[in-house]
C-alpha positions, 0 to 999 in steps of 0.5 A, spaced: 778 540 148 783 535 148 790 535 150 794 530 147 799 526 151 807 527 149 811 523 144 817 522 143 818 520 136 820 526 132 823 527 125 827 533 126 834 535 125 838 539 131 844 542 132 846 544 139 851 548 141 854 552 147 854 560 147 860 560 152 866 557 149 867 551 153 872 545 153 868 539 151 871 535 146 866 536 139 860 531 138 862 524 137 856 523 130 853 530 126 845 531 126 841 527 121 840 533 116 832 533 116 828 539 113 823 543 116 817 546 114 814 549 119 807 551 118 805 558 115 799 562 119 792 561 116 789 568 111 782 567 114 783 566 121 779 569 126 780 572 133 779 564 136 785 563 133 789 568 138 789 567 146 784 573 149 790 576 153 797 576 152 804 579 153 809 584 150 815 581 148 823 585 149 824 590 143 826 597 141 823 603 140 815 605 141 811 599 141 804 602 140 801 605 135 795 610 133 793 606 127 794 599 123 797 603 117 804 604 116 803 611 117 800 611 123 804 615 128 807 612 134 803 614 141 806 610 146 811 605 149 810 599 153 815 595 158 816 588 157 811 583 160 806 588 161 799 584 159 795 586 154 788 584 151 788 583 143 782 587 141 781 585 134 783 581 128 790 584 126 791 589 120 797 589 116 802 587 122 798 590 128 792 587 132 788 593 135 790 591 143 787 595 151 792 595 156 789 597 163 795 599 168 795 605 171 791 608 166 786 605 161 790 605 153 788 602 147 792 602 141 795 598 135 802 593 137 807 590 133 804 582 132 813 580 132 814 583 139 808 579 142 808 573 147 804 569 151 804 565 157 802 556 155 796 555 161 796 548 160 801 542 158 802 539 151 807 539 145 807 544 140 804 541 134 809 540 128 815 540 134 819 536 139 817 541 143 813 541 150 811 546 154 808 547 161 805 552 165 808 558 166 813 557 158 813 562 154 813 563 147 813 568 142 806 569 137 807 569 130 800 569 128 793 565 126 794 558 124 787 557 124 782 552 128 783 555 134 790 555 134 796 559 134 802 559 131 808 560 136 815 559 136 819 556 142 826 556 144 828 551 149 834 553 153 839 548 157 843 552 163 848 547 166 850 547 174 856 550 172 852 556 169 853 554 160 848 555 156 846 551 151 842 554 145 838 550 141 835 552 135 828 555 134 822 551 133 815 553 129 808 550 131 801 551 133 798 550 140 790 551 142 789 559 143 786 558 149 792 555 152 795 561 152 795 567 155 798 572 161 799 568 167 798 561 168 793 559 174 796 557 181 796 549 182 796 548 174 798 541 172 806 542 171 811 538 166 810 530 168 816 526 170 821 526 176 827 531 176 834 528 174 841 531 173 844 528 166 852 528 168 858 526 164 865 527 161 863 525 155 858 528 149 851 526 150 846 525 144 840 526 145 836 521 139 828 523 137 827 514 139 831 509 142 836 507 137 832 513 132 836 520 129 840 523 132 837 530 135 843 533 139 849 532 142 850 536 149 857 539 150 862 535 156 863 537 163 856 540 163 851 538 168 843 539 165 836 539 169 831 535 166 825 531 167 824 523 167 819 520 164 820 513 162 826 508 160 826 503 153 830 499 152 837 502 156 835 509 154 832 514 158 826 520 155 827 526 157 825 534 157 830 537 157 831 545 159 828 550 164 822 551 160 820 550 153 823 543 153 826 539 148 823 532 149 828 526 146 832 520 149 839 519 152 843 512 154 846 515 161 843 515 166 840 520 170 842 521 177 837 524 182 836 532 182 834 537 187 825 539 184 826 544 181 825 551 182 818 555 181 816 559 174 818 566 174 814 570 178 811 576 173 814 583 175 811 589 178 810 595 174 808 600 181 812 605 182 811 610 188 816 615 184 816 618 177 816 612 172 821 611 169 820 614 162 817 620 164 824 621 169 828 619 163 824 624 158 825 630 163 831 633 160 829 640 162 822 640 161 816 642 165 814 636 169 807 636 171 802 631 175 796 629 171 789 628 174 786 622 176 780 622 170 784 626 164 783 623 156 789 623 154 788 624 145 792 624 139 789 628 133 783 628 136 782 619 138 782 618 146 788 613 146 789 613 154 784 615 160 789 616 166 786 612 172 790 613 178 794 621 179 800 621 174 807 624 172 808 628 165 813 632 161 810 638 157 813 638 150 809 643 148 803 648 150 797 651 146 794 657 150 789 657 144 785 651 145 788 651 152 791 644 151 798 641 153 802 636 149 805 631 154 808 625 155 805 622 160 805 616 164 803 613 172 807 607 172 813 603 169 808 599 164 806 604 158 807 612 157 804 616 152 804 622 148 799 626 146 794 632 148 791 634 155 786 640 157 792 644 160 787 644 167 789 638 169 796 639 170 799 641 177 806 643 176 810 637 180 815 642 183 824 641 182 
């Protein structure tokens, strides 16, 4: 595939404001006001319009399910960030998604709670947005010919810790430049580090002389990259990653490199993860077998892998069965049913 080079002549509004209260003098010049349509996922897309591996995005609640159907119960939890694999075509809201930490699971998710990590440099398509490797974004869906739609929400942080928040943007990107974590030693953003600095409102245009994009707040410093100047103005990238592209007057100054991506977390415990040890509330608390099938009415959700915690909720003497919630990390627990043999009281 080819990756097209960045450009800076864009046609969107933007409106930039501070999250923290701050002293700066409000913008010299509003943003041109440009509608935006963004573009609308495809209705007969296929899974190549979704990268094969992804992450789970913050939220509330249970986030894995036992069927597409609104009905469908919930049967687990799953932490942010834990990598899953889409399995299918989504249904109905839900992609059918495996999960493979401590124990191997399979279940329905959320498509609105997805996120996914940009494998490889480019623009988002229909955006003045850039992106590296390691960026986040938040999946939308299909957009059809190998891409994805996704949203990107560029942050500014100053060096005196402001944030600016930007508004967010909607387009495509390959599916295959998505996915969980991005290869060591992968191209990274082009340019040379600079520092915007200012006592007055900066404006962020879309060209040299074009519409006005943003005006960042005063009393601020801001990161960003350089990659070129035209005609007295500089084009830069401006956040940590999604980055907003555009041009500014002043002059950047020389910026420490920045610092690396984010590292992406750990979910070992040598303990009792920490849904099982938040669920305990007086029930029984078991270690579960390496091997045991976890199910629910029946369907085998979850094959636990690694010797496990779980809380009893309710015993079957009949069918010698135990429903519990279970878990062997802090990536993902589940409820369901487990042969009563397969569990050894954990003691106080």
């Amino acid at each position: 595939m080819t990756w097209g080079r960045l450009s800076f002549v864009f046609a969107f509004g933007l409106a930039a404001c501070a999250t923290t209260p701050a002293p700066a003098p409000a913008p010299a010049s509003e943003p041109a006001q440009v509608t935006h349509a963004a573009p609308q996922p495809s209705s007969d897309a296929s899974l190549e319009d979704w990268p094969e591996l992804a992450l789970v995005g913050e939220g509330r609640g249970p986030s894995l399910y036992l069927g597409a159907e609104s009905s469908a119960p919930p049967v687990g939890y799953v932490s942010p960030g834990v990598v899953v694999e889409i399995a299918g075509p989504p249904d109905r809201g839900r992609l059918p998604v495996r999960i493979r930490s401590g124990m191997r699971v399979r279940g329905y998710f959320p498509v609105h709670r997805l996120d996914a990590v940009v494998l490889q440099r480019g623009r988002i398509r229909d955006t003045p947005v850039y992106v590296g490797p390691g960026d986040r974004v938040r999946v939308l869906g299909p957009a059809g010919g190998g891409r994805t739609h996704v949203s990107a929400s560029p942050k500014l942080v100053s060096a005196e810790g402001w944030v600016v928040s930007l508004p967010t943007f909607e387009g495509s990107y390959p599916a295959i430049g998505l996915g969980a974590e991005a290869a060591a030693g992968a191209d990274a953003v082009p340019g040379t580090p600079v520092i915007l600095r200012g006592d007055q409102p900066i404006p962020v245009y879309d060209a040299p002389g074009g519409r006005l994009l943003a005006t960042l707040p005063a009393f601020a410093t801001f990161p960003g990259y350089e990659v070129r100047r035209d005609s007295g103005h500089s084009a830069v990238l401006l956040g940590e990653g999604p980055y907003l592209a555009g041009y500014v007057t002043v002059v950047p100054a020389p910026a420490p490199a920045p610092s690396s991506k984010r590292e992406a977390p750990s979910f070992e415990t040598h303990d009792v993860p920490r849904r099982i040890r938040d669920d305990a509330d007086g029930k029984p608390l078991h270690r579960v077998a390496a091997g045991t099938r976890v199910t629910f009415d029946g369907v085998t959700i979850a094959s636990v892998d690694r010797p496990g915690w779980a809380t009893e909720i309710r015993r079957y003497a009949e069918t010698g069965e135990v429903d519990v919630f279970v878990a062997v990390d802090d990536a993902v627990a589940v409820r369901g049913m487990v042969p009563a043999d397969a569990l050894t009281p954990a003691g106080p």
